[in-house]
mmJSON file of the N, C-alpha and C atoms, coordinates in Angstrom:
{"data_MODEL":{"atom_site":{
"group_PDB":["ATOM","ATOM","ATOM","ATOM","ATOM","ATOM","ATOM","ATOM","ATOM","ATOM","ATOM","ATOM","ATOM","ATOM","ATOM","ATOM","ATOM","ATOM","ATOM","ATOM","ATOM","ATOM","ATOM","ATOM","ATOM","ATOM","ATOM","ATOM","ATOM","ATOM","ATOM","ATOM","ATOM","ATOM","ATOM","ATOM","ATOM","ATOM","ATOM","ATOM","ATOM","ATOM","ATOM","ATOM","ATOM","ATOM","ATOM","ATOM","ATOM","ATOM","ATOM","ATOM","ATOM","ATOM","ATOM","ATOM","ATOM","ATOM","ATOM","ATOM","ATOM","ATOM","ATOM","ATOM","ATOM","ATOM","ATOM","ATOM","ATOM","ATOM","ATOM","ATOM","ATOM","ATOM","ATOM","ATOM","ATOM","ATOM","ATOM","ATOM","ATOM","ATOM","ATOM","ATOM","ATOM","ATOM","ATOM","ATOM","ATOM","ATOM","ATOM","ATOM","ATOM","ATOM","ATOM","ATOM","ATOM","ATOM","ATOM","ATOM","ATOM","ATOM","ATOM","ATOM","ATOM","ATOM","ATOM","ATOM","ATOM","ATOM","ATOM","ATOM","ATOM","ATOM","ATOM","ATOM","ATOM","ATOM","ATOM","ATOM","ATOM","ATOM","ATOM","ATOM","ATOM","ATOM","ATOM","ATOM","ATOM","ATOM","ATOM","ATOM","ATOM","ATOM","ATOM","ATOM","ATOM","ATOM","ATOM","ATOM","ATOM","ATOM","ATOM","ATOM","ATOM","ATOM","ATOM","ATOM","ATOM","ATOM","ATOM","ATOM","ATOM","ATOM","ATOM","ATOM","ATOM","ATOM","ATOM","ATOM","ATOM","ATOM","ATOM","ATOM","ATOM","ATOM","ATOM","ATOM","ATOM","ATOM","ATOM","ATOM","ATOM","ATOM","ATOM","ATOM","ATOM","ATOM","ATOM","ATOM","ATOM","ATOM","ATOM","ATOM","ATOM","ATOM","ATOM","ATOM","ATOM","ATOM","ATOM","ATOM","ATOM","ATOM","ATOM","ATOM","ATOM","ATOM","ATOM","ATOM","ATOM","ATOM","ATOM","ATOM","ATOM","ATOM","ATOM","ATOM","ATOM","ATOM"],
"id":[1,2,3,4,5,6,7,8,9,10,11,12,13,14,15,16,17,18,19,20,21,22,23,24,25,26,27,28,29,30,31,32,33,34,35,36,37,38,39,40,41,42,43,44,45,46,47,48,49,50,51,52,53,54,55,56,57,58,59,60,61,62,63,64,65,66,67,68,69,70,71,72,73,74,75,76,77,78,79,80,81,82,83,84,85,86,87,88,89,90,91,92,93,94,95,96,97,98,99,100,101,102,103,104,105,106,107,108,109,110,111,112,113,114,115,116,117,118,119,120,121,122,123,124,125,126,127,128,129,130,131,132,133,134,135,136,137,138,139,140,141,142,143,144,145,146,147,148,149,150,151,152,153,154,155,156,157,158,159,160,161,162,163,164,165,166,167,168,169,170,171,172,173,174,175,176,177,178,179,180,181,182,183,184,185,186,187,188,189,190,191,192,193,194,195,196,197,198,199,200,201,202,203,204,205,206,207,208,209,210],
"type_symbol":["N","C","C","N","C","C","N","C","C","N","C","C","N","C","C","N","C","C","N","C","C","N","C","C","N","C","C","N","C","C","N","C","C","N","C","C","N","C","C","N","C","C","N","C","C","N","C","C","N","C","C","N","C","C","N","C","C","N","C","C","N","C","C","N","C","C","N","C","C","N","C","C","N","C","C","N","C","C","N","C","C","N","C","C","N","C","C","N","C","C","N","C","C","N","C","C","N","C","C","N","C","C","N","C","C","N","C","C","N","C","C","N","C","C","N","C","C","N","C","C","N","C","C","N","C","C","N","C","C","N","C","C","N","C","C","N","C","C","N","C","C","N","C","C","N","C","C","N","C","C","N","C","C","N","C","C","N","C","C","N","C","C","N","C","C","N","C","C","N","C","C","N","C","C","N","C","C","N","C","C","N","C","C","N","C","C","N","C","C","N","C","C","N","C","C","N","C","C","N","C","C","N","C","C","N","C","C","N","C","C"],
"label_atom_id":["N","CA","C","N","CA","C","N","CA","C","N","CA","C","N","CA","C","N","CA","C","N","CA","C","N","CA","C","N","CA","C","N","CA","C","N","CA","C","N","CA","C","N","CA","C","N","CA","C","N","CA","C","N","CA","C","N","CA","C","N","CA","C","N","CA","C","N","CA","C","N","CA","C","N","CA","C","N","CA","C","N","CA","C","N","CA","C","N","CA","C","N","CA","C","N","CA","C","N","CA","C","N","CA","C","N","CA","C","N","CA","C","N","CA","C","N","CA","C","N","CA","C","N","CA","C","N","CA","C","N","CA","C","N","CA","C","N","CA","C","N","CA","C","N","CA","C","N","CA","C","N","CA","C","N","CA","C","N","CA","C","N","CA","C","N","CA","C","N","CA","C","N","CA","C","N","CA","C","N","CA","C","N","CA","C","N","CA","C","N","CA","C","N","CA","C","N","CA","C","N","CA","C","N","CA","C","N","CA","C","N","CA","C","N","CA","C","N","CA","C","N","CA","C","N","CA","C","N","CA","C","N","CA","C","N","CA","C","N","CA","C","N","CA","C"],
"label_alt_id":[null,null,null,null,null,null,null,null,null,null,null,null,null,null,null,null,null,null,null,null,null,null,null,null,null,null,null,null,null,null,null,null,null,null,null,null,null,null,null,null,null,null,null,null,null,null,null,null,null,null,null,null,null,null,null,null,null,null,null,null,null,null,null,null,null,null,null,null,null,null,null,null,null,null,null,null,null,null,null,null,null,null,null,null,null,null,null,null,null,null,null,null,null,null,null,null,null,null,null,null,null,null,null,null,null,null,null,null,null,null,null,null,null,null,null,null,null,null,null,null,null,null,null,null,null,null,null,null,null,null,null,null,null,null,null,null,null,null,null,null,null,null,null,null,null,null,null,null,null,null,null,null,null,null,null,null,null,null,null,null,null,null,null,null,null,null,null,null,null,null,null,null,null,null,null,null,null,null,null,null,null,null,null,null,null,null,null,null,null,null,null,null,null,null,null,null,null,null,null,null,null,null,null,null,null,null,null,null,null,null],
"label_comp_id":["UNK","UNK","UNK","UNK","UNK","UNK","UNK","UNK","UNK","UNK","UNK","UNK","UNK","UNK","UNK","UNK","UNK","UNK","UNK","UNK","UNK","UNK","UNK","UNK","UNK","UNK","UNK","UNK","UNK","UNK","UNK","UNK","UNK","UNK","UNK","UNK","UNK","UNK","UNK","UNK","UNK","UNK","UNK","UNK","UNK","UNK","UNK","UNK","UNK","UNK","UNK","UNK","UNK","UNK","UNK","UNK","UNK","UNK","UNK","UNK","UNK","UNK","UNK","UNK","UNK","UNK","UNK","UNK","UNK","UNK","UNK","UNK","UNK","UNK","UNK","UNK","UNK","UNK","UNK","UNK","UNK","UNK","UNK","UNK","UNK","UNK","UNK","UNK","UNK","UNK","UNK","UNK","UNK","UNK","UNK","UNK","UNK","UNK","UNK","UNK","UNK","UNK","UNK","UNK","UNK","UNK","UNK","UNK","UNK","UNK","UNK","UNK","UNK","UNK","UNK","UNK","UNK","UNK","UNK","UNK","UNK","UNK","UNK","UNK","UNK","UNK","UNK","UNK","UNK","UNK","UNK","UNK","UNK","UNK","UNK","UNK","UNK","UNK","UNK","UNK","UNK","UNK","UNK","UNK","UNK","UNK","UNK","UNK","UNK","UNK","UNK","UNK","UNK","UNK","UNK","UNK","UNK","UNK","UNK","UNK","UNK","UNK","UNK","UNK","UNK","UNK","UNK","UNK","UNK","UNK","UNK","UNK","UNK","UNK","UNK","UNK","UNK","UNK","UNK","UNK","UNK","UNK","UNK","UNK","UNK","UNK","UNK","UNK","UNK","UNK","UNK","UNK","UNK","UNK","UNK","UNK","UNK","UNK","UNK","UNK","UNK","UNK","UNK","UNK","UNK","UNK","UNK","UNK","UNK","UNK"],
"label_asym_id":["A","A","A","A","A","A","A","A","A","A","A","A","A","A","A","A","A","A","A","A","A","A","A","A","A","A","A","A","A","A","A","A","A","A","A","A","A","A","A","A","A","A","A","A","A","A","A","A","A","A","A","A","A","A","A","A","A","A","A","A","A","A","A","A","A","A","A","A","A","A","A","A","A","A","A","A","A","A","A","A","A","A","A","A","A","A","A","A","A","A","A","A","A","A","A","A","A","A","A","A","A","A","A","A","A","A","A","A","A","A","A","A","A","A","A","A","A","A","A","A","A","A","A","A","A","A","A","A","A","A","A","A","A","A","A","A","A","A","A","A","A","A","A","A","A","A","A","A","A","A","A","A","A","A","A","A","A","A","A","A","A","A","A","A","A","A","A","A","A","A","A","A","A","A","A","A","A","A","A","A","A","A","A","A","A","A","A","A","A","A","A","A","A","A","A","A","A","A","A","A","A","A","A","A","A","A","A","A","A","A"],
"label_entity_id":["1","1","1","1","1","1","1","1","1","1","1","1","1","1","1","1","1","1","1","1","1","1","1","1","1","1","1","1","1","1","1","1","1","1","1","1","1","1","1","1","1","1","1","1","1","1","1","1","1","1","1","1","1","1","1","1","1","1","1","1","1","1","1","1","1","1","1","1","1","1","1","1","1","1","1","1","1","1","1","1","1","1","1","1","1","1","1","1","1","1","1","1","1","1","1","1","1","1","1","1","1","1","1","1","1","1","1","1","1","1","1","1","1","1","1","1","1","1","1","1","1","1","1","1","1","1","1","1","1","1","1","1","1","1","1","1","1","1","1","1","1","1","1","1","1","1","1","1","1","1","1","1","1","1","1","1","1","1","1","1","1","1","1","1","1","1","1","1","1","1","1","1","1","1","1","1","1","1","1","1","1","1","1","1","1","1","1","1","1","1","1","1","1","1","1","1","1","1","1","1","1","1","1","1","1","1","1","1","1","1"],
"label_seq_id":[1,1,1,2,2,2,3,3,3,4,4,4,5,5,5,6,6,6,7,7,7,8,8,8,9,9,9,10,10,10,11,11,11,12,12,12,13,13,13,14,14,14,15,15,15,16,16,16,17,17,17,18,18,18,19,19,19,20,20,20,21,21,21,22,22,22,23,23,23,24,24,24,25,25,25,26,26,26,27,27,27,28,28,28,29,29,29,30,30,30,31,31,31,32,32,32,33,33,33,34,34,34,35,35,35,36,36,36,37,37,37,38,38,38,39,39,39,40,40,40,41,41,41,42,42,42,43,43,43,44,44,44,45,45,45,46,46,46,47,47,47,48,48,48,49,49,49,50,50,50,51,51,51,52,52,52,53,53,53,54,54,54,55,55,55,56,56,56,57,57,57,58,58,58,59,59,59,60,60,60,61,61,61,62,62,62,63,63,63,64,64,64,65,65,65,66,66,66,67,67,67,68,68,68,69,69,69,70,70,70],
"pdbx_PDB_ins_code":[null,null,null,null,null,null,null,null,null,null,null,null,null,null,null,null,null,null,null,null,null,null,null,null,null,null,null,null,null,null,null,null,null,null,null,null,null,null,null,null,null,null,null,null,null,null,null,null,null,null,null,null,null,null,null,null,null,null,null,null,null,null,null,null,null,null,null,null,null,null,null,null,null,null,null,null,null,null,null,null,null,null,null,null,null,null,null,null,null,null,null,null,null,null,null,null,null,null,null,null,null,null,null,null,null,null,null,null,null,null,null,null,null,null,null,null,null,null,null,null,null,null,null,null,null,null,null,null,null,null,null,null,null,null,null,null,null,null,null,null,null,null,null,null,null,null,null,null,null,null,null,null,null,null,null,null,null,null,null,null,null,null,null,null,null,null,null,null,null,null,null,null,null,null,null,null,null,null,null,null,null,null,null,null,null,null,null,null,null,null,null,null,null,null,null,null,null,null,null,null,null,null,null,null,null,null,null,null,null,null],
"Cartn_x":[-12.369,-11.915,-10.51,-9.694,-8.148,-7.758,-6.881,-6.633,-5.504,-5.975,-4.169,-4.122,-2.467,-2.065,-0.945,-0.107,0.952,1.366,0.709,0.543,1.019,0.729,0.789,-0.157,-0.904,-2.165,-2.186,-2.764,-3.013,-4.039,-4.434,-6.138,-6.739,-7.755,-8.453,-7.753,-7.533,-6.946,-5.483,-4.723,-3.431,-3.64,-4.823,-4.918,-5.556,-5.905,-6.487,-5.383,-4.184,-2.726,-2.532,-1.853,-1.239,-1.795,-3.134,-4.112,-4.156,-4.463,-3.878,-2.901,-1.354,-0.2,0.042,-0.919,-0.238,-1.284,-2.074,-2.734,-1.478,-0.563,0.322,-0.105,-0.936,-0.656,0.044,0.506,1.67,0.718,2.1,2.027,1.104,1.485,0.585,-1.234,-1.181,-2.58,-3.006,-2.504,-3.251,-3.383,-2.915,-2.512,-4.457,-4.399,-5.501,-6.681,-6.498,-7.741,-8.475,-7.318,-7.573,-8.014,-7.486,-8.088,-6.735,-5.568,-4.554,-2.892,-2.494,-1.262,-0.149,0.534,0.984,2.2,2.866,3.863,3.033,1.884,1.221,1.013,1.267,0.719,2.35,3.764,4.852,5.217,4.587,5.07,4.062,3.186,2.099,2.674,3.073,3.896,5.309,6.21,6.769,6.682,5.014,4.688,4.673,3.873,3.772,4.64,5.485,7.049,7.578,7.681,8.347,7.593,6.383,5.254,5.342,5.356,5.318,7.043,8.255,9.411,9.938,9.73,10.166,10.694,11.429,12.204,11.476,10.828,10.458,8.451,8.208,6.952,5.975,7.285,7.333,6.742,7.467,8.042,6.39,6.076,5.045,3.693,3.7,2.389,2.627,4.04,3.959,3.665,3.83,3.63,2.046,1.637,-0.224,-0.676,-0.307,-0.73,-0.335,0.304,0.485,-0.231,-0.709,-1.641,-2.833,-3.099,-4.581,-5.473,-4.423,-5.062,-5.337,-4.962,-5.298,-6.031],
"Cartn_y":[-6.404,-7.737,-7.631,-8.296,-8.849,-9.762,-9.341,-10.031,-11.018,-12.722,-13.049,-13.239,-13.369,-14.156,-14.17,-15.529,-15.916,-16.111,-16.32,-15.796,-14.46,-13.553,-11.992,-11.422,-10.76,-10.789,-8.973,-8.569,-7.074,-6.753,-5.459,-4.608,-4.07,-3.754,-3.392,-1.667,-1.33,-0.066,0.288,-0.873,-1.311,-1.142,-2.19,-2.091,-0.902,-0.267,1.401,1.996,1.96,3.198,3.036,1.247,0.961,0.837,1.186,1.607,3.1,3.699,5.18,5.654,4.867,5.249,4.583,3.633,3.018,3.772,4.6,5.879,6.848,7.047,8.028,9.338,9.198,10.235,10.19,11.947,11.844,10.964,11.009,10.439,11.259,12.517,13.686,14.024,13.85,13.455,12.58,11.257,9.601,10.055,10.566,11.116,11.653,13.153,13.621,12.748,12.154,11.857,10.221,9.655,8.818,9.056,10.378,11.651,10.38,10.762,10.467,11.174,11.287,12.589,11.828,12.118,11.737,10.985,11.524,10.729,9.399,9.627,7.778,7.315,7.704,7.091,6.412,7.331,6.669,5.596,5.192,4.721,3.539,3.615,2.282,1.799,2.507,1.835,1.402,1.645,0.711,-0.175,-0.445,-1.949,-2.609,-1.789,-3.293,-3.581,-2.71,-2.982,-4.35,-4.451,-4.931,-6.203,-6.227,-7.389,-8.328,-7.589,-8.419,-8.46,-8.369,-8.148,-7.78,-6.598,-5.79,-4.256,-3.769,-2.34,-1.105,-1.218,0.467,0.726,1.7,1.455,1.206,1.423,0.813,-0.231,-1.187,-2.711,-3.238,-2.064,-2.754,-3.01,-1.524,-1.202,-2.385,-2.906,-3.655,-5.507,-5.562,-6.591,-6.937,-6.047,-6.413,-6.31,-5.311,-5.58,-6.997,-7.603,-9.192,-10.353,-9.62,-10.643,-10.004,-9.022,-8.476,-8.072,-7.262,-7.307,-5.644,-5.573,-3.568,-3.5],
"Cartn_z":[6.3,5.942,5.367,6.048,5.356,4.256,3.515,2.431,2.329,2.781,3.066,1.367,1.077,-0.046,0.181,-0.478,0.003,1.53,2.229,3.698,4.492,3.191,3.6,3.741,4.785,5.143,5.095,4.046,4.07,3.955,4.813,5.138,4.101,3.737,2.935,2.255,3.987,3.95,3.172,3.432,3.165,1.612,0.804,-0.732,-1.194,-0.736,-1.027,-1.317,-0.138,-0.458,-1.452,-1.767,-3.08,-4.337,-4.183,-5.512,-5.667,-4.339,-4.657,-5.58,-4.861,-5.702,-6.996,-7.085,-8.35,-9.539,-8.807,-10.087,-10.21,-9.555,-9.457,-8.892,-7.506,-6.708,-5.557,-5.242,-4.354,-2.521,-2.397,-0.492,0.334,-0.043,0.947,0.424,-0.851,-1.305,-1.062,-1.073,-0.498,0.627,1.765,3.081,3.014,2.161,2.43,2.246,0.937,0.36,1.25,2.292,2.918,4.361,4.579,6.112,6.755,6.35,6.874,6.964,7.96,7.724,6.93,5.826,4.958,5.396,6.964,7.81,7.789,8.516,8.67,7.52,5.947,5.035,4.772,4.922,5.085,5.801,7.192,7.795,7.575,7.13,6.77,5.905,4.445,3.408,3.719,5.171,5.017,5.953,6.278,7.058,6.165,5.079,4.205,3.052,2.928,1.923,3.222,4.399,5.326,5.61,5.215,5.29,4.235,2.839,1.779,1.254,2.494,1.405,0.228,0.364,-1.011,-0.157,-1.389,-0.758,-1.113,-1.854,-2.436,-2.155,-2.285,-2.836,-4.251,-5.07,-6.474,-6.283,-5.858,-5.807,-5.08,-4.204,-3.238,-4.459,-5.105,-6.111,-6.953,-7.167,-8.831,-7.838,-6.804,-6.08,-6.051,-5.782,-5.491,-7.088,-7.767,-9.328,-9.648,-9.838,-10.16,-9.212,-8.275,-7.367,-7.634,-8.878,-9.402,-7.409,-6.794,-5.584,-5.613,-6.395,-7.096,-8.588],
"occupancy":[1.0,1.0,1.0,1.0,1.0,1.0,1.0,1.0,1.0,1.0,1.0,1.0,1.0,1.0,1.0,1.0,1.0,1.0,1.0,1.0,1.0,1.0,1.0,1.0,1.0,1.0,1.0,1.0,1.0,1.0,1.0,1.0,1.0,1.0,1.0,1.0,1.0,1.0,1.0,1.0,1.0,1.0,1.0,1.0,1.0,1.0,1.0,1.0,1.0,1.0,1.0,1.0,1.0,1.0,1.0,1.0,1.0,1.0,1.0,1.0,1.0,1.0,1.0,1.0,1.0,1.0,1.0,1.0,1.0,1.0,1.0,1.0,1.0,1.0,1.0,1.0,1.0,1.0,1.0,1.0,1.0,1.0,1.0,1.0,1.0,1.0,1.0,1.0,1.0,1.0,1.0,1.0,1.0,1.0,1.0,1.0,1.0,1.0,1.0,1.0,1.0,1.0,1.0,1.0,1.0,1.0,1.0,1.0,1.0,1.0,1.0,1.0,1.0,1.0,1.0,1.0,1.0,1.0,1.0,1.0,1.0,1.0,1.0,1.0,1.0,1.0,1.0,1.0,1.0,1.0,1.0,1.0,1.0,1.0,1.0,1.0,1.0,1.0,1.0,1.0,1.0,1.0,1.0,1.0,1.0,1.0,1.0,1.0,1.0,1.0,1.0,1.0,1.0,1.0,1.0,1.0,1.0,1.0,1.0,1.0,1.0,1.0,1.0,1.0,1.0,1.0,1.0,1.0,1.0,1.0,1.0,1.0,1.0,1.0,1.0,1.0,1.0,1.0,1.0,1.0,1.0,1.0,1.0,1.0,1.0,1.0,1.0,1.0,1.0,1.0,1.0,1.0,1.0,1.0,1.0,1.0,1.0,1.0,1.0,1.0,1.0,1.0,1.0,1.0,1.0,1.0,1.0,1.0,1.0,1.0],
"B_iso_or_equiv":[0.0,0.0,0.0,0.0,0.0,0.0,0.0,0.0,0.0,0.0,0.0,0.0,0.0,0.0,0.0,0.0,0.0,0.0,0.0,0.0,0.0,0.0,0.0,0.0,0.0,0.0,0.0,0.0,0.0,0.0,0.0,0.0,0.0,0.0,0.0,0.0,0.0,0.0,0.0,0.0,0.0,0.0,0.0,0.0,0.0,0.0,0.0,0.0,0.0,0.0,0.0,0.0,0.0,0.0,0.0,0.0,0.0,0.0,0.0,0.0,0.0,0.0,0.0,0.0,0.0,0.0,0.0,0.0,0.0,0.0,0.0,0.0,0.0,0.0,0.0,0.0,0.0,0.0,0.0,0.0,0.0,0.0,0.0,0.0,0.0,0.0,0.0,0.0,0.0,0.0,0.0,0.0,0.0,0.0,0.0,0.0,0.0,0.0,0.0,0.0,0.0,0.0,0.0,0.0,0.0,0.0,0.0,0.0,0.0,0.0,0.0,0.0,0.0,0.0,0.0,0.0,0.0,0.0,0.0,0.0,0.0,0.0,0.0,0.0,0.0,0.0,0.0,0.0,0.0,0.0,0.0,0.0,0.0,0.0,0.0,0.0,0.0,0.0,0.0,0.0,0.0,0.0,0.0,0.0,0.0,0.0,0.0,0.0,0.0,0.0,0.0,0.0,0.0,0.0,0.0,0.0,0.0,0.0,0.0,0.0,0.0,0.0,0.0,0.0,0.0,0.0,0.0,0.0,0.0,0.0,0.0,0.0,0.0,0.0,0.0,0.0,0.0,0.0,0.0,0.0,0.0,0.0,0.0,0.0,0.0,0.0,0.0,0.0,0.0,0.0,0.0,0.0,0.0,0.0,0.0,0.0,0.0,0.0,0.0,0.0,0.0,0.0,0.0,0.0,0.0,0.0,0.0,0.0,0.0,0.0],
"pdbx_formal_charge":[null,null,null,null,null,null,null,null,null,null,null,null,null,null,null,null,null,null,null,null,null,null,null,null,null,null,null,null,null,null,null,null,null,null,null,null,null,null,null,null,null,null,null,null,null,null,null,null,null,null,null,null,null,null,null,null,null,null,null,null,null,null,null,null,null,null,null,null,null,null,null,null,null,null,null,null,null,null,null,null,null,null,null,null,null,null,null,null,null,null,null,null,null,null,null,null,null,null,null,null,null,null,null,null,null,null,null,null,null,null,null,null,null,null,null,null,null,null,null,null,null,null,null,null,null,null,null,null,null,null,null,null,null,null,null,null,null,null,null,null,null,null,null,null,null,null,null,null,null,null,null,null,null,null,null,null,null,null,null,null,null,null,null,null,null,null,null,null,null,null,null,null,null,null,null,null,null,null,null,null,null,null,null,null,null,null,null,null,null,null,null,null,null,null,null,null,null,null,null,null,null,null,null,null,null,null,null,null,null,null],
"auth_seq_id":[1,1,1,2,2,2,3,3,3,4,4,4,5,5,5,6,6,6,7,7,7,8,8,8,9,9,9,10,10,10,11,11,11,12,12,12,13,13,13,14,14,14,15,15,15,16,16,16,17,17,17,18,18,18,19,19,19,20,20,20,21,21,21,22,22,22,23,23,23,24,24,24,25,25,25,26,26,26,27,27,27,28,28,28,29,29,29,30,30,30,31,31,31,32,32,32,33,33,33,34,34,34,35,35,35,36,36,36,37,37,37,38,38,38,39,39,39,40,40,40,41,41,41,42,42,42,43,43,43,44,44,44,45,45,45,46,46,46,47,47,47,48,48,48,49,49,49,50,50,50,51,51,51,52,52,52,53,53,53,54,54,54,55,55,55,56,56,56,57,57,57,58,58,58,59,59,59,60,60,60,61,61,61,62,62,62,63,63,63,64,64,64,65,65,65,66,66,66,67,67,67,68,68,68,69,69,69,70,70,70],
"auth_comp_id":["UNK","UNK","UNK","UNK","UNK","UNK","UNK","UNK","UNK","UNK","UNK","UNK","UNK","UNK","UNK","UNK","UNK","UNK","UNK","UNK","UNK","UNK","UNK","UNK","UNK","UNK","UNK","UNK","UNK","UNK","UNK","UNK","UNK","UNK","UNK","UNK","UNK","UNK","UNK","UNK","UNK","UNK","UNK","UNK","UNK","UNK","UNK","UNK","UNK","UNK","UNK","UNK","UNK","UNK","UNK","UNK","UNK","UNK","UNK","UNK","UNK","UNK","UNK","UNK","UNK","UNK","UNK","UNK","UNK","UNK","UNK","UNK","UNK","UNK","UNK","UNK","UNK","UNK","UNK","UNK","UNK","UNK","UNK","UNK","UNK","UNK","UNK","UNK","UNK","UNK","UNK","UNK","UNK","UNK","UNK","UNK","UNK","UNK","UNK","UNK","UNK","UNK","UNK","UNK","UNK","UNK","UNK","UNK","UNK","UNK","UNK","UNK","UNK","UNK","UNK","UNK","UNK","UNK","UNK","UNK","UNK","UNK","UNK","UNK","UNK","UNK","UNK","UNK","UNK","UNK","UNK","UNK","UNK","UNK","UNK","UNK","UNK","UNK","UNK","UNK","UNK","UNK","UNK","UNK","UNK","UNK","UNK","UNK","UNK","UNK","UNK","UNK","UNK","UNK","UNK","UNK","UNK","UNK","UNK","UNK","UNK","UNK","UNK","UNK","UNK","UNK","UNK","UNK","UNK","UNK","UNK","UNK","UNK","UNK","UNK","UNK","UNK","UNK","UNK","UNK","UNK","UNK","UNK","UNK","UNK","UNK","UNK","UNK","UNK","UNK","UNK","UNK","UNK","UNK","UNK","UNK","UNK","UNK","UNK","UNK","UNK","UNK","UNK","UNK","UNK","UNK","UNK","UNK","UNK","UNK"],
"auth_asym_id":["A","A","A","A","A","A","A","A","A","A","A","A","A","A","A","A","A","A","A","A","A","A","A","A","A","A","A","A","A","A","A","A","A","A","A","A","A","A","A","A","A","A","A","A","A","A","A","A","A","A","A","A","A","A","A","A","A","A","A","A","A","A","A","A","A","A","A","A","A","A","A","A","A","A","A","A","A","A","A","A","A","A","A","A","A","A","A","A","A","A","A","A","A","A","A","A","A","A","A","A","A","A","A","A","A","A","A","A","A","A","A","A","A","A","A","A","A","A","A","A","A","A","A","A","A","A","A","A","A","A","A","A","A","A","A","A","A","A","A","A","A","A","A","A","A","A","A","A","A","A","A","A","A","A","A","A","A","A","A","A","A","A","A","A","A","A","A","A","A","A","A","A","A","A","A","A","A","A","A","A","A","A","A","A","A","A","A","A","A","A","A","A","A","A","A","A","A","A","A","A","A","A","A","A","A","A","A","A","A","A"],
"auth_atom_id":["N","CA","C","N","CA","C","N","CA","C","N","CA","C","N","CA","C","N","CA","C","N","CA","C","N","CA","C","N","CA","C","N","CA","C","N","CA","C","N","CA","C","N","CA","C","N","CA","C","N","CA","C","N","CA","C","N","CA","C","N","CA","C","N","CA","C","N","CA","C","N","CA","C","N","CA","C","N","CA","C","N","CA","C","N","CA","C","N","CA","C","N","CA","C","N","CA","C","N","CA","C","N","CA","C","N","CA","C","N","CA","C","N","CA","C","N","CA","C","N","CA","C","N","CA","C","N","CA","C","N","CA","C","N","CA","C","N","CA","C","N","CA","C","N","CA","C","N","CA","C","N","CA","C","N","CA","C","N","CA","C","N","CA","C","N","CA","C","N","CA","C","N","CA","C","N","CA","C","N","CA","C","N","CA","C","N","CA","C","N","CA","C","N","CA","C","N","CA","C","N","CA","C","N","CA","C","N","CA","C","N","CA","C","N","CA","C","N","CA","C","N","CA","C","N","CA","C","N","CA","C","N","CA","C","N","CA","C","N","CA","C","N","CA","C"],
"pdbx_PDB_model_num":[1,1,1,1,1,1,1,1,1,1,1,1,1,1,1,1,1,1,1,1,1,1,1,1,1,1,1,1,1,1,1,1,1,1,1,1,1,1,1,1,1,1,1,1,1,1,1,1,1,1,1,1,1,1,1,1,1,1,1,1,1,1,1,1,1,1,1,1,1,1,1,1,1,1,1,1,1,1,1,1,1,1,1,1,1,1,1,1,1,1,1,1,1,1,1,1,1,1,1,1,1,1,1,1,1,1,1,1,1,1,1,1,1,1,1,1,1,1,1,1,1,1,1,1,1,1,1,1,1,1,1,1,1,1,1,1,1,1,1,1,1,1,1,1,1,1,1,1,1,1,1,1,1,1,1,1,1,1,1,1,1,1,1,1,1,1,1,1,1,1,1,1,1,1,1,1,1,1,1,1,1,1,1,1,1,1,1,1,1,1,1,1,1,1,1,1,1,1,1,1,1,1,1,1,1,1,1,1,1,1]
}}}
């Protein structure tokens, strides 16, 4: 199930990364611990830096924390 808000519509999977990182683990651990190669965990985070307009993955983690979507 997808999560719209604001009419930004992100995957379940999508709010897993940015709960991952916003514990503060690295890219290549979310990578493992999601059975994902840490390139696809880059290139997912910047679908959804590019989805929800924002630049960093900072920006992405502190974005869904204020929509309590993490």
């Amino acid at each position: 199930m997808d999560v719209l808000t604001e009419g930004v519509e992100l995957s379940r999977a999508d709010l897993a990364l940015l709960a991952e990182l916003a514990k503060g683990v690295t890219v290549d651990r979310v990578g493992r611990r999601l059975d994902i190669s840490g390139r696809t965990v880059r290139r997912r985070l910047r679908g959804i830096c590019d989805r929800i307009g924002v630049a960093t993955a900072i920006e992405a983690v502190a974005w869904a924390a204020r929509r309590q979507l993490i």
